[in-house]
C-alpha atoms as one frame of an Amber mdcrd trajectory, in Angstrom:
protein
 -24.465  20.339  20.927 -25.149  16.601  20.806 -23.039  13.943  19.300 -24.346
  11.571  15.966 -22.483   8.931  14.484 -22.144   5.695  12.615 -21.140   2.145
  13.835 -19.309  -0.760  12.571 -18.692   0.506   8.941 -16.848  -1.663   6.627
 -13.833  -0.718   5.072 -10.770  -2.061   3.310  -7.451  -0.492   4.000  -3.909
  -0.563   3.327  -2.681   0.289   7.262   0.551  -1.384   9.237   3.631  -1.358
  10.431   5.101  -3.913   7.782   5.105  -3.732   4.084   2.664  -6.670   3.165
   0.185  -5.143   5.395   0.341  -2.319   2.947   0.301  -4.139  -0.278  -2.584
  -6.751   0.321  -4.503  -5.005   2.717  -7.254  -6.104   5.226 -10.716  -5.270
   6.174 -11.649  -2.734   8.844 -14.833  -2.270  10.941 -14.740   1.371  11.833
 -16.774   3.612  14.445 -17.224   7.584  14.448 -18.400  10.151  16.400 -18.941
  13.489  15.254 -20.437  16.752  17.690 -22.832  18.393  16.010 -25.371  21.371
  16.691 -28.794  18.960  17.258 -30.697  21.709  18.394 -32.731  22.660  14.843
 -33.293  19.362  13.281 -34.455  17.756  16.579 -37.190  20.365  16.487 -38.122
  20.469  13.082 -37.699  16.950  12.101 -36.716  17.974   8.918 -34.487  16.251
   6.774 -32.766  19.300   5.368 -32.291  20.061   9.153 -29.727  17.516   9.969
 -26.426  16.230   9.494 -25.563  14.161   5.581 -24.030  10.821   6.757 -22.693
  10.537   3.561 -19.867  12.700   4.458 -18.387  10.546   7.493 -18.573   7.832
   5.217 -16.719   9.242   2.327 -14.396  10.523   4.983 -13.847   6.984   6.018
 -13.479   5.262   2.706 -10.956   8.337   1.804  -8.456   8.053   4.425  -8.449
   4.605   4.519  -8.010   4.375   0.887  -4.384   5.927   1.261  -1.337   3.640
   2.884  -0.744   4.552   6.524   1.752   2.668   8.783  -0.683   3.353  12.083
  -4.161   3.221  12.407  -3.900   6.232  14.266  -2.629   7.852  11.626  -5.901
   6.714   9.657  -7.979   7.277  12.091  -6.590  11.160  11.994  -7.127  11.678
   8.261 -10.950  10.416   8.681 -11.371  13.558  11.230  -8.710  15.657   8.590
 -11.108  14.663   5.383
């Protein structure tokens, strides 16, 4: 098992505690961290092999895309998408 990720993505979100925070909404820079099993595609080298980014981002752009009071709560549906 191994753990891949992705850095500093950009994302706008609609996330606090008060109600403007949650109408105009702000910019986030988000990290993630998945495990995953790195055992066949670091042998192969084969794209097919390995994990699609693609879905941490969408999983990202998703959650955030909803209202939340807490980051934490965002940060949650990311790992729930």
């Amino acid at each position: 098992m191994g753990k891949i990720g992705l850095q500093g993505v950009a994302v706008f979100g609609y996330i606090g505690v008060a109600e403007e925070e949650r109408l105009i909404g702000r910019n986030f820079l988000v990290d993630i961290e998945v495990e995953y099993p790195l055992e066949v595609s670091s042998k192969s080298d084969d794209l097919k092999d390995t994990f699609n980014y693609e879905i941490l981002l969408q999983a990202i752009n998703i959650a955030f895309s909803k209202k939340h009071n807490l980051l934490e709560a965002a940060a949650f549906a990311t790992g729930s998408e």
